[in-house]
N, C-alpha and C positions, 0 to 999 in steps of 0.2 A: 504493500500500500504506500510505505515514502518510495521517493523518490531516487532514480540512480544515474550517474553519471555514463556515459556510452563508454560499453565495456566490453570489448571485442578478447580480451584475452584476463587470464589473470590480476596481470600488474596494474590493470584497473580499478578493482576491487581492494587493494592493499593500499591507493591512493586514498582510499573512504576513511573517515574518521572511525573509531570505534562502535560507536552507536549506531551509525548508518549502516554498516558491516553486519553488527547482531540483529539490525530491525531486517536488513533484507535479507538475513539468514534465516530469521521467524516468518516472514512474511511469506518467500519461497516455498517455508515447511507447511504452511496453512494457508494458503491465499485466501487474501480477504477483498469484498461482501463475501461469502460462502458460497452464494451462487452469482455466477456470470450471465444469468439471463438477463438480455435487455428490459430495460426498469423507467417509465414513464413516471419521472421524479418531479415534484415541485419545486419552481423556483428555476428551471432549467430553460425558459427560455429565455433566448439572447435576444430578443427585441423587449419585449416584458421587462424585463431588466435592465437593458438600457433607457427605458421611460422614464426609470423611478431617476435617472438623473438629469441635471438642466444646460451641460454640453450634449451638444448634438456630435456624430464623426461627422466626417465630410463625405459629398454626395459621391457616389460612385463607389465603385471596390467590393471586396465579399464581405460578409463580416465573419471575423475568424474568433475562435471559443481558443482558453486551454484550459485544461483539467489536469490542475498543477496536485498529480498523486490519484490518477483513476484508480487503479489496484486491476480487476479483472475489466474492468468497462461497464459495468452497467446499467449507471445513468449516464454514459455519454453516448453508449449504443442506442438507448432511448431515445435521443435526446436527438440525435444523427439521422433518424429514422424518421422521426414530427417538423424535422426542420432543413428538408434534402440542399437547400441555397446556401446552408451557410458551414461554415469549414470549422470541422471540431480535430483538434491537436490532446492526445490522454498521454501525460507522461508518467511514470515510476521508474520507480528503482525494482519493481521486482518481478525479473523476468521470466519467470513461471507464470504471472498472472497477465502478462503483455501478450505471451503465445496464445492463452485463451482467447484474449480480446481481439485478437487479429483476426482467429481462426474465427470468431465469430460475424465479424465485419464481413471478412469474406463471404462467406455463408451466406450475409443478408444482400451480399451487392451495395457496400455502405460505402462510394466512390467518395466522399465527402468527410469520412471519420478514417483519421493515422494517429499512429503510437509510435513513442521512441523514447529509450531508455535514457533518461537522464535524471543527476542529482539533483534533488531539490536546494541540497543546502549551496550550488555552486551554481545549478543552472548551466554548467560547459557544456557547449555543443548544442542546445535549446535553439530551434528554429523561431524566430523571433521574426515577424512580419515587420513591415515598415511602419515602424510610427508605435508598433508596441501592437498587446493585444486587444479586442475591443470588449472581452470578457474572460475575466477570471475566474471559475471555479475552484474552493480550493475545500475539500469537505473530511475533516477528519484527518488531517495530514500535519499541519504545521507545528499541533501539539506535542507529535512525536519525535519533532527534530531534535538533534543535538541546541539546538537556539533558533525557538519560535519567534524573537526580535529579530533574528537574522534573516531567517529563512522568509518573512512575509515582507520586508525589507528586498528581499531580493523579485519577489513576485509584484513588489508596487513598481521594480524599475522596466517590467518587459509589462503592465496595465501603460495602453494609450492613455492620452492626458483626459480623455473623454471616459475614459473606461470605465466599469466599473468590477468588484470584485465579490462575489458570492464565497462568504468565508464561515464555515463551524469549527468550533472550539469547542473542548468537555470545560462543562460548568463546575467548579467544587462541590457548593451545596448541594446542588442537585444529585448528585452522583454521592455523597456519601456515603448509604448502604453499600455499592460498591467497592467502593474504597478499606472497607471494613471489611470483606474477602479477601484483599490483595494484601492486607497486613496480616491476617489471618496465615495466610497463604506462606509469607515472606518470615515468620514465626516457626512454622512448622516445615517447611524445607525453605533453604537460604537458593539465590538467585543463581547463583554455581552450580545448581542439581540440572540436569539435563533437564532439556522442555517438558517430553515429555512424563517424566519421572512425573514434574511437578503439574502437571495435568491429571496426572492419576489420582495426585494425591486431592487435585481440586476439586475434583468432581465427587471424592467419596466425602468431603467436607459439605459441601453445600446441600448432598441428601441428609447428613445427621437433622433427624426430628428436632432438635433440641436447639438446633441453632439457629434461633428465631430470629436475631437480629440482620440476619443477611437479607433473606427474601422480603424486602417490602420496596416502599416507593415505587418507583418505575421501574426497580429490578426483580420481580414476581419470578421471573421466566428464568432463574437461577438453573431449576434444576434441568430445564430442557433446550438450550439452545447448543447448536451443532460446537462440535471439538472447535472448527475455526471462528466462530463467535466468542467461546468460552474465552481461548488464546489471546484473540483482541483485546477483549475487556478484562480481563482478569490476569492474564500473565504478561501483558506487555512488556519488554523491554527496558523500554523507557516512554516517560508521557509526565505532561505537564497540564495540569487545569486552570481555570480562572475563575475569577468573581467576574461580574458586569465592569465596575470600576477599573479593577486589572484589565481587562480589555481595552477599557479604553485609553489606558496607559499603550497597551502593544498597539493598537492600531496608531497612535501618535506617535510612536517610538520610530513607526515605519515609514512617514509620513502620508497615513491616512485621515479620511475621517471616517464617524460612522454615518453613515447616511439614513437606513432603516433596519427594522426587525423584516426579517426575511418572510413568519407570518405575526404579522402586528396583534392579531385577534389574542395569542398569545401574551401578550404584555399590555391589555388593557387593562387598566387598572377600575376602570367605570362599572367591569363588570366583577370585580374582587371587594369594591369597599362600598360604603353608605354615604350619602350625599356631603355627611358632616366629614368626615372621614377623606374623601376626594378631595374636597375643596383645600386642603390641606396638603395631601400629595400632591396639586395641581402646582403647588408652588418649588416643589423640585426640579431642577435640573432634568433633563433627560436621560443623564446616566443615572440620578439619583433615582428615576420614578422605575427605571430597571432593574437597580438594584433591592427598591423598595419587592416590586414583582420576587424575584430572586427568594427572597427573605418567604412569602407570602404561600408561593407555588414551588412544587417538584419542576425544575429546569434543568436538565440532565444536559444539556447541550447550549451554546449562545450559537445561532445562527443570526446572521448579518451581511447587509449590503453595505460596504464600502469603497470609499473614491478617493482622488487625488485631493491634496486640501483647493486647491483649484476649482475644486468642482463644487458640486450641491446640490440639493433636496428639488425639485421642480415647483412654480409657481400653482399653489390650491387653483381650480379652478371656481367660475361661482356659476350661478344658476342663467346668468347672461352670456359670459365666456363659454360656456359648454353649448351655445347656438353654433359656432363659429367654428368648435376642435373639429378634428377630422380622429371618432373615434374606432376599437373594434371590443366586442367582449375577448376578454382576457382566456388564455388559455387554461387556466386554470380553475375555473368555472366547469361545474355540471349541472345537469338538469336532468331530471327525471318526469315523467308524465307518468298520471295516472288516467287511463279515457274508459268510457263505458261505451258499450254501444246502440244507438239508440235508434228507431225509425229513422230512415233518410242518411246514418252517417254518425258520426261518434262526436259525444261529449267529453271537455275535459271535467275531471271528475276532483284531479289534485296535483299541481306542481311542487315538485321538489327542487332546493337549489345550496349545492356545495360548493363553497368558496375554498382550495386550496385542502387543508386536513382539519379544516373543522367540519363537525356535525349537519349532515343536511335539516334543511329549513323547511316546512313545509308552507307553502302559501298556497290560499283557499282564497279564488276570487278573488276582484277588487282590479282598481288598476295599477297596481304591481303584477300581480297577476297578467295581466294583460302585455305589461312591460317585460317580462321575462319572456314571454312565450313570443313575442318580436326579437328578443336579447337571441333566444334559440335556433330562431329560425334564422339568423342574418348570417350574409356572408362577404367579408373581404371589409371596408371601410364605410363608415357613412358618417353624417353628421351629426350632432346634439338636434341642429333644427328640423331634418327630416325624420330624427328619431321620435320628436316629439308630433310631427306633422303625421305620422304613420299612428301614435296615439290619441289622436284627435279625431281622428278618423272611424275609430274603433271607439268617437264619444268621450275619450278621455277627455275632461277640461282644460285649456291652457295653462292656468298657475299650476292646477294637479300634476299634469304632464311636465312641467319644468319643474317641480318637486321631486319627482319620480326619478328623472334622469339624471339629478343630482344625487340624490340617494343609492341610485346605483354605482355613480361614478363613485362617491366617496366607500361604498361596500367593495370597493375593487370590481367589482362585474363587470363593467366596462374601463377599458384603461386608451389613453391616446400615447400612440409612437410617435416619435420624431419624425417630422417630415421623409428626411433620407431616410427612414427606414420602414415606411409606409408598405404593405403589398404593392406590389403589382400587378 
């Protein structure tokens, strides 16, 4: 899963710092995700994500992705597959899990999706586009370096200046109960027992009935997740986590910023405290009202968009500017129907609607109702004005109808791409 320098012989590998060396050593023995099937991820589109910032690239050119520590590929195979225009580059250091992900590209006919061994912590040899990349993935990887300041430092210099960077990190708190395995672990055989000696011994630990403290929080699934899950999480290497604040120390260390919560829904706070209570957290900082969340909720992971300091958040739209955008619904959006079937042709009965991995909504009637099941049906771009002119039509009222489509915009349902990066 980290990252490896292009190593055609031995004496490449003896160039790697130690840590790099043992994580592509563990990494090799277990490839990780566990499985390499292509994996329709969120947050993995490269237009989508480039919205949420307020440089635009320049018009013309492809837009290229890396996926700085793919491991086997499987959300950049996904990801290759939902978006054939645009060029995705998956690097690691671990060549066991590259051959998979090739072999599976191949497989799909993915002309658009390559792999190449290289170190994260040095980047040598890293095919680097003109101008940098226009998206950065980096999920699960930088924690593991020998120096997560360094190594995201080196990934903000090959982010174009427009760029932006999709980045996970393991949270401290959150992760707790696990952490209370890996000390367990590190108690009862020292880090010098062969892997997997101390896999044997982890797994007979985590069935004892008695050891109630392990299995809770977000880690339930203690006793059944495959040997290479186990490996990741529990016998790592090496791995470093954070608080909200720490992070925002490493992303300024590197010269980023943070720009957003990768899903916001998660760290609203509106829906965790009481009116009296908000108005209170409202007056936090932004790192602080994350932190506040942190404290509040199980956050096993920080996932986050960030950018060059350069860069920044896009201007709110309002219920007048949204005549004017040029928008599309967000890929990350679903819908589900319910219809019945009635004389003449079918009724709708009940719409569902999934934002991203929160919970679907159900909505009954109304003109939202009405507004989603146009959000459903559209394809390629249109505007706020024709959106609402198509709800007008269908009887929605004017103020309702520019309510409506505000409401969706600020739900994420519909999002506007930059000009240059509009379909065509």
């Amino acid at each position: 899963m980290l990252l490896a320098a292009p190593c055609d012989s031995c004496s490449d590998r003896a160039r790697m710092d130690p840590i790099t060396t043992a994580l592509k050593k563990m990494y090799e023995e277990f490839p990780y995700p566990p499985s390499g099937a292509p994996e329709q991820r969120v947050g993995w589109d490269a237009r989508l994500l480039l919205s949420y910032g307020k440089l635009a690239r320049k018009k013309g050119g492809t837009l290229r992705v890396l996926d700085a520590g793919c491991g086997r590929g499987a959300g950049l195979l996904g990801a290759g597959m939902l978006q054939p225009d645009v060029e995705f580059l998956g690097i690691d250091i671990n060549g066991v899990a590259l051959a998979e992900a090739k072999e599976q590209a191949t497989k799909r006919k993915l002309g658009n999706v390559r792999f190449q061994e290289v170190d994260l912590t040095t980047l040598e040899g890293l095919a680097v586009p003109e101008g940098g990349f226009d998206v950065v993935f980096s999920s699960g990887v930088v924690h593991h370096m020998p120096s997560p300041a360094a190594g995201l430092q080196k990934l903000r210099e090959v982010l174009a200046p427009h760029g932006l960077l999709q980045l996970m990190v393991y949270a401290s708190d959150g992760r707790a109960p696990l952490y209370r395995v890996v000390r367990a672990l590190d108690l009862l055989l020292p880090r010098s027992v062969p892997l997997r000696d101390r896999l044997l011994v982890g797994r007979m630990l985590v069935q004892s009935p008695k050891a109630d403290a392990l299995p809770v929080g977000p880690w339930t699934d203690v006793t059944t997740v495959s040997d290479n899950e186990f490996v990741d999480r529990y016998l790592n290497v090496n791995e470093t986590s954070y608080s909200v604040p720490q992070v925002w120390e490493l992303l300024e260390g590197a010269g980023l910023r943070f720009l957003r919560w990768s899903e916001p829904a998660d760290w609203n706070l509106e829906a965790l405290l009481p009116p009296p209570l908000l108005e209170l957290a409202q007056r936090l900082s932004a790192r602080d009202r994350g932190a506040l969340v942190e404290q509040l909720c199980w956050r096993p992971k920080l996932e986050l968009v960030a950018a060059h300091q350069g860069n920044g958040p896009r201007d709110d739209e309002t219920a007048a500017s949204l005549g004017k955008a040029m928008l599309c619904v967000s890929p990350e959006v679903r819908f589900r129907t319910e219809v019945r079937n009635v004389l003449g042709g079918q009724r709708l009965e009940k719409l569902f609607l999934q934002i991203r991995g929160q919970a679907a909504i159900p909505i009954e009637g109304g003109p939202m109702a009405t507004a989603l099941v146009l959000a459903r049906d559209a394809e390629g771009t249109f505007t706020g004005a024709s959106f609402r002119d198509k709800l007008a039509k269908r009887g929605v009222p004017a103020d309702v109808a520019s309510e409506v489509l505000l409401e969706l915009w600020r739900a994420e349902v519909l999002y506007a791409p930059h000009a240059v990066d509009l379909p065509r």
